[in-house]
N, C-alpha and C positions, 0 to 999 in steps of 0.2 A: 651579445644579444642572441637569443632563441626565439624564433619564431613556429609555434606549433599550429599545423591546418587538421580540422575537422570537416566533415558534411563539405569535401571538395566536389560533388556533382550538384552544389546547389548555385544555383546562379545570382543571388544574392549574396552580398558581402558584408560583411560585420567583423570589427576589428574589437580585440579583446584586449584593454589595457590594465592587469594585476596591480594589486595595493604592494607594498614592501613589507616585509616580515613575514609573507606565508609562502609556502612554494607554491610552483605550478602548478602542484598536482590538487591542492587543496581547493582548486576551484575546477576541475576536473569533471564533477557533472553537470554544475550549471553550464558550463563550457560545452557539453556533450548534448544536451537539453535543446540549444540553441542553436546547434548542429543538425539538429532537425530540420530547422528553415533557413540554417542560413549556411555557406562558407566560411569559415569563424577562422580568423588570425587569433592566437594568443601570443599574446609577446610580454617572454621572460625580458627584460631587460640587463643591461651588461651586472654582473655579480648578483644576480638573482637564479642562477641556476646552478648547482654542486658540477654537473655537466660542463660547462665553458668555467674558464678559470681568467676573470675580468674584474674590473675594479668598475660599480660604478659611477660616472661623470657629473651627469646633468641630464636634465629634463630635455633641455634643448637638445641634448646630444640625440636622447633617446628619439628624438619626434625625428630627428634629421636622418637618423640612421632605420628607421621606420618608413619613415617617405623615401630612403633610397632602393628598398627592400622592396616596396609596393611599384616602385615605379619599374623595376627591374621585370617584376612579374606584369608589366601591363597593366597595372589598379590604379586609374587615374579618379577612380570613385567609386565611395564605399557608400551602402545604403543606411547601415548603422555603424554607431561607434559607443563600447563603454567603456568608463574607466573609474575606475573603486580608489579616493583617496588619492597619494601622487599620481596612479593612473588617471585620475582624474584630471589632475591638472595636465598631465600630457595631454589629455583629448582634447584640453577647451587649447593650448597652445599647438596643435594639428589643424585645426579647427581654423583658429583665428590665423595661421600661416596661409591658409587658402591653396596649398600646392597639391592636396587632394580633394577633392569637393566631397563633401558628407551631407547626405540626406537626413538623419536622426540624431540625435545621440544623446545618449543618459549619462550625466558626470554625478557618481554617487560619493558623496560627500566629499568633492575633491578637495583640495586644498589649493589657496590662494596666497599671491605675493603678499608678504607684509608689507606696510606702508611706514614703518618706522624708520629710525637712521640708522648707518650699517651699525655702530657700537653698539646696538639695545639689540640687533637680530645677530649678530658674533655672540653675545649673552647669552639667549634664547637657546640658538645651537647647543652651545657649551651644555646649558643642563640639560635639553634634548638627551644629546650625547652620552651624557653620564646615568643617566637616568637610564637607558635601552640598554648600554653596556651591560648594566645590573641585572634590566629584565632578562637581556638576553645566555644569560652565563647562572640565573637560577632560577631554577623551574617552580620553588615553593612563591615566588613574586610573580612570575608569568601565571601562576595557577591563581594568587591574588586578584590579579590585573583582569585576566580572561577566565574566569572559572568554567572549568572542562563541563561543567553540569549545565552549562549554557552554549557552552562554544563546540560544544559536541555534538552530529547529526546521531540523529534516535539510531540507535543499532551499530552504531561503529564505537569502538575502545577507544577511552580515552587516553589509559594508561600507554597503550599503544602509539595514538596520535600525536600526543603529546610526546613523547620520547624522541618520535622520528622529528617535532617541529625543533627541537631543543638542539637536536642535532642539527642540521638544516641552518637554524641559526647561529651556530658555531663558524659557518664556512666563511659569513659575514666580518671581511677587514675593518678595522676603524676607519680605513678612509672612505669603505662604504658605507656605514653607518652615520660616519660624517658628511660627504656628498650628496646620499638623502636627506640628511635633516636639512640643511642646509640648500637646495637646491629645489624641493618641494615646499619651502615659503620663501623663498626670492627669486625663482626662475624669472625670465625677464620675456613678455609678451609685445608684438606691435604698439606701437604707438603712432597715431593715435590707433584705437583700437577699431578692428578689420569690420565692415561693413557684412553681414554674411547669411546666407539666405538657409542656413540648419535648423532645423526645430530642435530645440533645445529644450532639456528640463535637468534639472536638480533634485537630486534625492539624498535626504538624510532622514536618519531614524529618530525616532519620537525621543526616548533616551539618550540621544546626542545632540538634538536642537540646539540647546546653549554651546556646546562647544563647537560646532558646527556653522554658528551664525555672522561670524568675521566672515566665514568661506563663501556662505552662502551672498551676503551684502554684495561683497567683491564682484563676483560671480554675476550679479543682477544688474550690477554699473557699469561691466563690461559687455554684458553682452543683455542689451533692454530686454528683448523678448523673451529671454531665459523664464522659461516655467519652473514652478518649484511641487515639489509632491513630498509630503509628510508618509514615512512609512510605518505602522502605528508596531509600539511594543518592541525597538528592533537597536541597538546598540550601532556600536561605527563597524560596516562588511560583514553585522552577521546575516541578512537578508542574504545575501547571493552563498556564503560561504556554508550555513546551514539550513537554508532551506532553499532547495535548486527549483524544486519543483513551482512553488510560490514564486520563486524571485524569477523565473522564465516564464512565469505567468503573467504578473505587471508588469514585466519588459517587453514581453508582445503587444501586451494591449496599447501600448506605445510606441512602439516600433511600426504596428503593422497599418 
């Protein structure tokens, strides 16, 4: 795990938790946006950065080695907290651990445990699994999947972009590949679930609603007061990933 600080002379803190399949750097201005007001943690997680040569675990591992990392540096509490997808689910499991106390936090389309029995979520996985392998080994199905003419910020090459993410995802072990799929829908949260005083909301994009709405359910059952916000026109991470400016904009207005 890598943990990258920005806007370290702001006395406000906000923890930054990444989706899997993009690197660091691909959230790199929104991240810098948000450095403005805030002290911003981003954390790579274990085999999510070409830099550290790790495998990764578990969600749980992620949150436990996160809260050892903050406690070290004295961050017994963070004023915001986001997290895109598995990051997602790391926030709302930080969260519902209570071993940091968080003031805000936005889980943008995170993903929730299944509730099925393990033989039907080993299935799941498995095509998971096979299905990313594929994406990730050709770029003419990753360009199906995410068309560059969308997943692309106005002015930057996609030919380019694209190349560096193909690589990037190359450094990805099957048993990382596998410990994400698997570990971002069964991660295993309190029970019962934590009592907790975060203003919470949930964001998913208007073009992901249906696939979005297991998460979101989950999400509203565990935690009652969780607010929800429709982001109009906006697929699953492209709001933060290609428009920094926007997406640090409706994250203020709810942060601040």
């Amino acid at each position: 795990m890598i943990i990258r600080e920005y806007g370290n002379n702001n006395s406000r803190k906000l923890l930054f938790f990444q989706s899997t399949g993009e690197p660091w750097w691909a959230f790199k201005e929104s991240v810098e946006l948000l450095a403005q007001n805030y002290h911003v943690f981003q954390v790579a997680p274990d085999g999510h950065d070409p830099e550290e040569k790790s495998d990764f675990v578990s969600i749980e591992k992620t949150v436990a080695d996160v809260t050892a990392w903050l406690k070290e540096k004295r961050v017994n509490c963070l004023d915001a907290v986001y997290g895109l997808s598995m990051g997602g689910g790391c926030a709302m499991c930080l969260i519902a651990e209570r071993k940091i106390r968080v003031d805000k936090a936005i889980v943008d389309g995170g993903t929730a445990p299944y509730l099925y029995p393990k033989w039907i979520c080993k299935l799941i996985c498995v095509k998971d699994f096979l299905m990313v392998k594929l994406a990730y080994s050709n770029r003419k199905i990753m360009e199906a999947a995410f068309p560059p003419e969308r997943f692309t910020q106005k002015g930057h090459d996609p030919i380019k972009e694209y190349g560096e993410l193909m690589k990037y995802l190359k450094t990805y072990s099957n048993k990382i590949i596998w410990n994400v799929f698997w570990s971002a829908n069964n991660y295993v949260m309190p029970e019962p679930a934590s009592i907790v005083s975060t203003k919470m909301v949930f964001w998913y994009g208007e073009d992901e609603a249906h696939s979005r709405a297991r998460d979101l359910k989950w999400a509203k059952a565990y935690f009652p007061d969780m607010a929800a916000k429709m982001i109009p026109k906006m697929e699953h991470g492209e709001f933060v990933l290609i428009y920094p400016e926007a997406f640090c904009q409706t994250a203020m207005e709810f942060l601040q």
